[in-house]
C-alpha positions in Angstrom: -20.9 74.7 -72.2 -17.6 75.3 -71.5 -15.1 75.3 -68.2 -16.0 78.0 -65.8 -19.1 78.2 -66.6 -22.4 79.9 -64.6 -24.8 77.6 -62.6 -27.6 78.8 -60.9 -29.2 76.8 -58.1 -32.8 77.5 -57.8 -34.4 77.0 -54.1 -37.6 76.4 -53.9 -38.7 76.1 -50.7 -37.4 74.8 -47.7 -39.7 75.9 -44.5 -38.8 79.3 -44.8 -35.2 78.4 -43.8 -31.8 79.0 -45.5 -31.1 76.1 -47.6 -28.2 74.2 -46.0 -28.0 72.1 -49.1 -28.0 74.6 -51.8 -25.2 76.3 -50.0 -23.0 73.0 -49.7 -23.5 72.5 -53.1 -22.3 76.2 -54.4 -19.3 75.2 -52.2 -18.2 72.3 -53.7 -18.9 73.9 -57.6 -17.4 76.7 -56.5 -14.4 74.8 -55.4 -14.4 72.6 -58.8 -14.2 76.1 -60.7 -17.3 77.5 -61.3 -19.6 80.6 -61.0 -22.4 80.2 -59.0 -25.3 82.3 -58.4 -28.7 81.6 -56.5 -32.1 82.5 -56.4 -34.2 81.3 -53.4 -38.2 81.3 -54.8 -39.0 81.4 -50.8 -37.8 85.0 -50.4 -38.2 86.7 -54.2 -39.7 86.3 -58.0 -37.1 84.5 -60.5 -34.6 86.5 -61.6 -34.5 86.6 -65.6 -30.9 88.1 -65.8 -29.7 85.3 -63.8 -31.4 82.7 -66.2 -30.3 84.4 -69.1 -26.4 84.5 -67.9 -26.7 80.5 -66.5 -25.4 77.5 -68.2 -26.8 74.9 -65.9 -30.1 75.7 -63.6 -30.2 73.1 -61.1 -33.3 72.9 -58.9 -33.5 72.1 -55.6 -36.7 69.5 -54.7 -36.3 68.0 -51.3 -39.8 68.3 -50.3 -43.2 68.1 -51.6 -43.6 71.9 -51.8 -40.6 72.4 -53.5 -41.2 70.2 -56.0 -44.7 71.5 -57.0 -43.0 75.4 -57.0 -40.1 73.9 -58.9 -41.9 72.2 -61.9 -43.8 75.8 -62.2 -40.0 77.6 -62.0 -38.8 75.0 -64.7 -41.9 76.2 -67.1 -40.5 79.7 -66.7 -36.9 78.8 -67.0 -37.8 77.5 -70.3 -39.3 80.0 -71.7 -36.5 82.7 -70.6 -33.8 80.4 -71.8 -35.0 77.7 -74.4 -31.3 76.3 -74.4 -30.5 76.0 -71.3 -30.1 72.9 -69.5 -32.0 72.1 -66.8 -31.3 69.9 -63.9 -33.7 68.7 -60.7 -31.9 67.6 -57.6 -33.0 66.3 -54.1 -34.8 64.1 -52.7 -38.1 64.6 -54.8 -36.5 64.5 -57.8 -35.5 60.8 -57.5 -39.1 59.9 -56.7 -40.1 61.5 -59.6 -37.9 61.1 -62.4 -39.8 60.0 -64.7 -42.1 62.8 -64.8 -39.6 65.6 -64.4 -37.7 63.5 -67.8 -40.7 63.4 -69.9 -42.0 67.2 -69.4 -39.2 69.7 -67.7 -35.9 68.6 -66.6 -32.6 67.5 -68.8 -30.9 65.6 -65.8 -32.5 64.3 -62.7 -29.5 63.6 -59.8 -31.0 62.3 -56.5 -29.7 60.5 -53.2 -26.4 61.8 -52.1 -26.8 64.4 -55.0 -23.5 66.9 -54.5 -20.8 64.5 -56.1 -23.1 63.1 -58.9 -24.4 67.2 -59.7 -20.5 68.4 -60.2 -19.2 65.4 -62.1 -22.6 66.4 -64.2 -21.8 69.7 -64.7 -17.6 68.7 -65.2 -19.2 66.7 -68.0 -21.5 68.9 -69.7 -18.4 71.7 -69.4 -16.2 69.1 -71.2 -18.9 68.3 -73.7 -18.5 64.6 -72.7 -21.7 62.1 -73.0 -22.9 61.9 -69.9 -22.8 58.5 -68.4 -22.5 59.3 -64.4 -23.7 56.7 -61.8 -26.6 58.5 -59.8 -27.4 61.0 -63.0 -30.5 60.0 -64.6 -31.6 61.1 -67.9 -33.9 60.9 -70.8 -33.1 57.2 -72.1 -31.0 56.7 -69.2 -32.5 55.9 -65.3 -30.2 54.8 -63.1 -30.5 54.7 -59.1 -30.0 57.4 -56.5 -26.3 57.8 -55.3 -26.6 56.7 -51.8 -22.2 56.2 -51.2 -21.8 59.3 -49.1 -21.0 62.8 -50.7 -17.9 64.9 -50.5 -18.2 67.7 -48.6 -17.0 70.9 -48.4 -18.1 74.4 -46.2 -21.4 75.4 -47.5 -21.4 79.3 -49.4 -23.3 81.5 -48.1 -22.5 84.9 -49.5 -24.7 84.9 -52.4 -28.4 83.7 -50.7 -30.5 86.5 -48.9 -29.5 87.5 -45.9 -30.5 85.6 -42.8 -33.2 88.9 -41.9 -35.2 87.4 -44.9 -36.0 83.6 -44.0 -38.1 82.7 -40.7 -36.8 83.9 -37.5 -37.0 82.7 -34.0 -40.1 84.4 -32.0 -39.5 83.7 -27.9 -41.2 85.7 -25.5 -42.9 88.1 -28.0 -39.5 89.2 -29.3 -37.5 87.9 -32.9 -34.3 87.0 -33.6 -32.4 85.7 -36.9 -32.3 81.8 -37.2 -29.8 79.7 -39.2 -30.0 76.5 -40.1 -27.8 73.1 -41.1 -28.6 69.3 -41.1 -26.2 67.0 -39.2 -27.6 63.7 -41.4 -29.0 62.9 -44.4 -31.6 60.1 -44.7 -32.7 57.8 -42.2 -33.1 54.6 -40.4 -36.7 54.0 -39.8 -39.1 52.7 -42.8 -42.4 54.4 -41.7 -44.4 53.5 -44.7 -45.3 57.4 -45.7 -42.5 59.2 -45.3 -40.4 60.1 -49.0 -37.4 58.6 -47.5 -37.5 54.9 -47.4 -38.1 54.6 -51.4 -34.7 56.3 -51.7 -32.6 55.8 -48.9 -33.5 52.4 -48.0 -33.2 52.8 -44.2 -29.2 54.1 -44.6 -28.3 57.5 -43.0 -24.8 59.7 -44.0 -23.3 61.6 -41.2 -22.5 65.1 -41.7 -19.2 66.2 -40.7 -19.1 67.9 -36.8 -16.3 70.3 -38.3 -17.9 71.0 -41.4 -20.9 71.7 -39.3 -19.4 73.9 -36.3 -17.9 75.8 -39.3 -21.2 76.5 -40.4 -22.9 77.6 -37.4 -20.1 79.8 -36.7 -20.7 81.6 -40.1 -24.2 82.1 -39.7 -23.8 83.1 -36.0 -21.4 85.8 -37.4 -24.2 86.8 -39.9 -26.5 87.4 -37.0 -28.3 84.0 -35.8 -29.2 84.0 -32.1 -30.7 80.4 -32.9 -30.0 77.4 -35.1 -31.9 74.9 -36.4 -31.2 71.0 -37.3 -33.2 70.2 -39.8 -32.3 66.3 -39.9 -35.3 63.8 -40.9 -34.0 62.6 -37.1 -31.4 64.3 -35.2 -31.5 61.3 -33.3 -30.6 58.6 -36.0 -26.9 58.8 -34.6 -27.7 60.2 -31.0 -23.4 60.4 -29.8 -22.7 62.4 -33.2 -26.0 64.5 -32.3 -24.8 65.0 -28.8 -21.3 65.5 -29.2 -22.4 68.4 -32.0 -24.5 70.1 -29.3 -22.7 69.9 -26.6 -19.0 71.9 -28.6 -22.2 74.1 -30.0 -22.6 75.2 -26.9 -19.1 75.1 -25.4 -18.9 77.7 -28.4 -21.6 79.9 -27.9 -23.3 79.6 -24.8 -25.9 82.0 -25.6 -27.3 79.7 -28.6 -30.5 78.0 -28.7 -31.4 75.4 -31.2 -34.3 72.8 -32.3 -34.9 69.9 -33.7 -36.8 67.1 -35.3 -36.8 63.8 -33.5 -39.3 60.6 -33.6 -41.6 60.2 -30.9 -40.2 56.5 -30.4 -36.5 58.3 -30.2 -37.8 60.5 -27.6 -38.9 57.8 -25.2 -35.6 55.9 -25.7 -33.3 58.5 -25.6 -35.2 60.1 -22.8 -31.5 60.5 -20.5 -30.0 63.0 -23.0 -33.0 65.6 -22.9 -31.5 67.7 -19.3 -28.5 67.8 -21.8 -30.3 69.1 -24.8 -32.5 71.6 -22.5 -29.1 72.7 -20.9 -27.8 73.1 -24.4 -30.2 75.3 -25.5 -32.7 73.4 -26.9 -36.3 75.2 -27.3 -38.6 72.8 -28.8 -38.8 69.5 -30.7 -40.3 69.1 -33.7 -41.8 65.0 -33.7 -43.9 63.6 -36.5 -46.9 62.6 -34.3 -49.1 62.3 -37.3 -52.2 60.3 -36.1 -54.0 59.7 -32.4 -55.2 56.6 -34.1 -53.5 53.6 -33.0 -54.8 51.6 -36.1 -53.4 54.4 -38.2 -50.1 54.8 -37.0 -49.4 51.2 -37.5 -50.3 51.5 -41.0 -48.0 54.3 -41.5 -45.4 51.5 -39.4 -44.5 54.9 -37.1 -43.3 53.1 -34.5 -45.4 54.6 -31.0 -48.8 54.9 -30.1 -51.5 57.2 -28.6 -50.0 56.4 -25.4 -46.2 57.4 -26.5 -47.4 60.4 -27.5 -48.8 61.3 -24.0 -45.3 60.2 -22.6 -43.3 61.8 -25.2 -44.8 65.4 -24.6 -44.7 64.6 -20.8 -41.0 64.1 -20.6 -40.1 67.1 -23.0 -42.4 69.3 -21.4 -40.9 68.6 -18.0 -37.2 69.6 -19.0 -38.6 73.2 -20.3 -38.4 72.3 -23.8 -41.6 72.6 -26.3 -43.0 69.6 -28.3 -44.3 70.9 -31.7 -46.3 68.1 -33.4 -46.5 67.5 -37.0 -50.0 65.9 -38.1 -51.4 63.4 -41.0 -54.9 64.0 -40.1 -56.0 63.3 -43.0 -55.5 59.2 -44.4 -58.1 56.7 -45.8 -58.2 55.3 -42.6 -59.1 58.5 -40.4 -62.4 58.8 -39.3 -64.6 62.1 -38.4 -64.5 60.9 -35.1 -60.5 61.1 -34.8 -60.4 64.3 -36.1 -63.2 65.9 -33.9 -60.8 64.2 -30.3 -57.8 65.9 -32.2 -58.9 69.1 -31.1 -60.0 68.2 -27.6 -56.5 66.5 -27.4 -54.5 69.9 -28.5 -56.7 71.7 -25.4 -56.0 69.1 -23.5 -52.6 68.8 -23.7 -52.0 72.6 -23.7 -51.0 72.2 -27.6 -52.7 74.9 -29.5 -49.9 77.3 -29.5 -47.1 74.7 -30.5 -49.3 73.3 -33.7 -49.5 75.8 -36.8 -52.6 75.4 -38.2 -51.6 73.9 -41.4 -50.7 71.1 -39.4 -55.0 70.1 -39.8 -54.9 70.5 -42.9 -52.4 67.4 -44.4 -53.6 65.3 -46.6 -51.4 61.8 -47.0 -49.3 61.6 -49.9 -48.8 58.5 -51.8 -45.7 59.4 -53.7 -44.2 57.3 -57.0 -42.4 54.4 -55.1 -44.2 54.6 -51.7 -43.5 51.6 -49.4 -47.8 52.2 -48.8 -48.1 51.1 -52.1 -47.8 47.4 -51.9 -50.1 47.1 -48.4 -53.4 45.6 -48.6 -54.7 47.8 -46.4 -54.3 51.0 -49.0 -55.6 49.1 -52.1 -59.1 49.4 -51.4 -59.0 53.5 -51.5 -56.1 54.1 -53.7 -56.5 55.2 -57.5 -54.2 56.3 -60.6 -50.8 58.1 -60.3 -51.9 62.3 -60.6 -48.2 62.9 -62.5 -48.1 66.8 -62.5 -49.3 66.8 -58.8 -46.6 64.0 -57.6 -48.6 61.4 -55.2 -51.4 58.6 -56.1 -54.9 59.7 -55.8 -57.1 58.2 -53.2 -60.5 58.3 -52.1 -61.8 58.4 -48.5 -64.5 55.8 -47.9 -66.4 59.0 -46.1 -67.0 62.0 -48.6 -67.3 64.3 -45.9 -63.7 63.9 -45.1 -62.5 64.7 -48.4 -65.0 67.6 -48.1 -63.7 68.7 -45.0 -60.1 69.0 -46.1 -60.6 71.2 -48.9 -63.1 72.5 -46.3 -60.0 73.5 -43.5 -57.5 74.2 -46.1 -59.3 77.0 -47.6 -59.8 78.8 -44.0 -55.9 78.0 -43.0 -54.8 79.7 -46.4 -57.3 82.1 -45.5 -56.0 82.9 -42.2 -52.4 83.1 -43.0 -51.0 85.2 -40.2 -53.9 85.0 -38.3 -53.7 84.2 -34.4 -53.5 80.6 -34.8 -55.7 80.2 -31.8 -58.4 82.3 -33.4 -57.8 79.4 -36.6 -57.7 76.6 -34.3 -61.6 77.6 -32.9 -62.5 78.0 -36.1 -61.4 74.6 -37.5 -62.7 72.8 -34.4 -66.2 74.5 -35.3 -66.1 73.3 -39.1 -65.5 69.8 -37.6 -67.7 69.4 -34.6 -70.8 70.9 -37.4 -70.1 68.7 -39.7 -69.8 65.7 -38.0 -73.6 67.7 -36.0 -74.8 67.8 -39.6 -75.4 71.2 -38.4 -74.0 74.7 -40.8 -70.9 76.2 -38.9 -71.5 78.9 -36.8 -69.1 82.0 -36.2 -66.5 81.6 -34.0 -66.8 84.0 -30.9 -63.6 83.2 -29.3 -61.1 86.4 -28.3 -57.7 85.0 -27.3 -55.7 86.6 -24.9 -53.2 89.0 -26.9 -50.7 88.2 -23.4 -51.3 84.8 -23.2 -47.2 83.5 -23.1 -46.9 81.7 -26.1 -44.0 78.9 -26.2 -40.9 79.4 -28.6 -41.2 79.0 -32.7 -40.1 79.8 -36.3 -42.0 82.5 -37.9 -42.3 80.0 -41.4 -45.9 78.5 -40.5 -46.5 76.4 -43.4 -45.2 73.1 -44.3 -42.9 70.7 -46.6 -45.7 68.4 -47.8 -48.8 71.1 -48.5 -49.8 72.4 -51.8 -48.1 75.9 -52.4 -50.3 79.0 -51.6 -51.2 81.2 -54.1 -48.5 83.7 -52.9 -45.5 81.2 -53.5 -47.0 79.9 -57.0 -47.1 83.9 -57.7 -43.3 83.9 -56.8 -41.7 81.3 -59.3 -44.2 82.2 -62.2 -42.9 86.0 -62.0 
């Protein structure tokens, strides 16, 4: 390879959004000289030209989905371009290096990936060995790069157009979304989140500049709304609130989400007339479990309880809580997952819950902090390489029957009503656990019902690709 030479970042999938840290990185390797172009599986088949032209391909895996699309892109990659090199990046990557070395990738470069991915490329341009802390390779592991990043204004101009990724639907109308993180990382250890293995509890800030730069670009391309896609906007709550608050000095007009901790929502409870003011539409928390005996396995940090509180004290600032769910762990009973549903009614929740969110199934990734508890040994098996998490076994076959059971009617019912999904998925539980067949689901929802404020992207970063996105990257 030689200097000014063409890389081409593959996304893979990042909730439908544009991908804030594919577009950082084609600034900075734009910036160090070379020609970048990208193809984003979410929105269109590989392109083969692009392959054919690229030096480096450097894949993007900072979630379970994406890395399950990408190891399928890789395969294809290969084939196009036998020579090429090929490089994964992100935060799956890291987890699964040794994988990704032994069957698809040339380089592996996780953690605070940017700086370790150009001095990479700056190497392989200068024909150098490569020796580069945070670069992993065949022969060679080394550990993430976790010293901060160098960061530069994300490019834009070569990823689809902001009409192409999920868009904002509020009051039965759409508008164009964009989307940027503010942190990388994060502080809390809760035992099942990807994180912890590689971050070890540390956080980076992003820039506010770099960031109000950002947002200004993609409001100029058309975004009404913007998404912060941070594992916790409220890891560093002053750098969160200072960013919203010259957000909306800036464009008053703008709304925004983001994802928060339930435990972060109780004790940052004062800044929420401030974030409702703002703009902000709805909270994304990662309630997970309704079981208090599960969620301090998973070490989340709240309760049952919390979670009533947490939903009470967004709700009553006019902003929408949007649970994410883990309803399905070794420790979940039939029970718990029958009250789910009669909590969702309860709490006025089916409309703010996509219905993949039934359908999770905990992952036991390489280098899990779960791993080393006595409380998973008794259901966990071997390491599944080529689908990236530890088997386990549910003491209760019907629960490992029911999730393929509700997975199959949610991919089914893509684009479906979700209330119409909801009553059928309460059905399939309540029969089974009647030992009774299901019976059809009657229920008409009202077409008018007002229906609180979401992205049109409905499925989610740690569920097996539909058949539709596997279709993309094998193309």
């Amino acid at each position: 390879m030689k200097q000014q030479g063409t890389i081409l970042l593959i996304s893979c999938y990042e909730l439908g959004r544009p991908p804030f840290g594919v577009a950082l990185l084609s600034g900075l390797l734009v910036q160090s000289g070379f020609s970048v172009t990208i193809c984003d599986l979410a929105i269109t088949t590989l392109d083969k030209e692009k392959v054919l032209r690229a030096d480096v391909v450097a894949i993007s895996v900072p979630m379970h989905t994406a890395l399950r699309i990408g190891v399928l892109a890789a395969a294809r990659v290969r084939t196009i371009h036998p020579t090429v090199t090929i490089v994964f990046f992100g935060l799956y990557a890291s987890l699964n290096e040794t994988f990704l070395l032994e069957e698809v990738a040339d380089f592996v470069v996780g953690g605070e990936y940017e700086g370790a991915l150009v001095g990479l490329i700056l190497a392989l341009s200068r024909e150098e060995e490569v020796n580069l802390p945070g670069v992993s390779r065949k022969g060679r592991r080394v550990a993430p790069n976790l010293k901060g990043t160098p960061f530069v204004n994300p490019v834009r101009n070569t990823l689809p157009a902001l009409s192409q990724y999920a868009q904002l639907e509020k009051d039965g109308t759409r508008c164009l979304a964009g989307y940027v993180e503010a942190s990388r990382g994060c502080r809390h250890l809760c035992r099942h989140c990807p994180i912890p293995p590689v971050y070890e509890g540390r956080f980076t800030i992003v820039p506010k500049e770099l960031l109000l730069a950002d947002i200004k670009a993609q409001v100029e391309m058309g975004a009404a709304h913007i998404t912060f896609g941070d594992p916790d906007f409220l890891n560093g709550p002053n750098h969160s609130l200072r960013l919203v608050e010259q957000m909306h000095q800036l464009f008053p007009d703008l709304t925004f989400d983001f994802t928060a901790k339930i435990e972060h929502l109780l004790r940052y409870r004062d800044l929420m007339p401030t974030f409702a003011a703002a703009g902000c539409l709805f909270i994304i928390s990662a309630v997970e479990s309704l079981n208090d005996t599960v969620l301090h396995y998973l070490d989340k940090g709240h309760t049952r309880a919390d979670v009533i509180r947490a939903i009470e004290i967004v709700h009553s600032h006019g902003i929408t809580l949007r649970p994410s769910l883990v309803p399905f762990t070794p420790w979940s009973t039939l029970a718990d997952y029958v009250a789910l549903f009669d909590f969702v009614e309860e709490h006025h929740l089916i409309d703010a819950i996509d219905p993949v969110q039934y359908t999770i199934r905990l992952l036991v990734p390489p280098g899990s902090l779960l791993l080393s508890q006595p409380f998973m040994t008794p259901y966990l098996g071997p390491l599944v390489q080529e689908l990236f998490t530890y088997q386990w076994t549910h003491p209760n076959l019907q629960m490992d029957q029911l999730q393929a059971l509700v997975s199959r009617i949610v991919e089914e019912g893509e684009g479906s009503d979700p209330e119409v999904v909801f009553y059928q998925l309460k059905e399939c539980a309540q029969a089974m656990q009647q030992g009774r067949p299901a019976a059809p689901v009657t229920h008409l929802p009202c077409k008018d019902r007002k229906k609180p404020p979401r992205l049109t992207e409905s499925w989610f970063c740690c569920a097996e690709p539909t058949r539709h996105q596997i279709t993309l990257c094998e193309s």
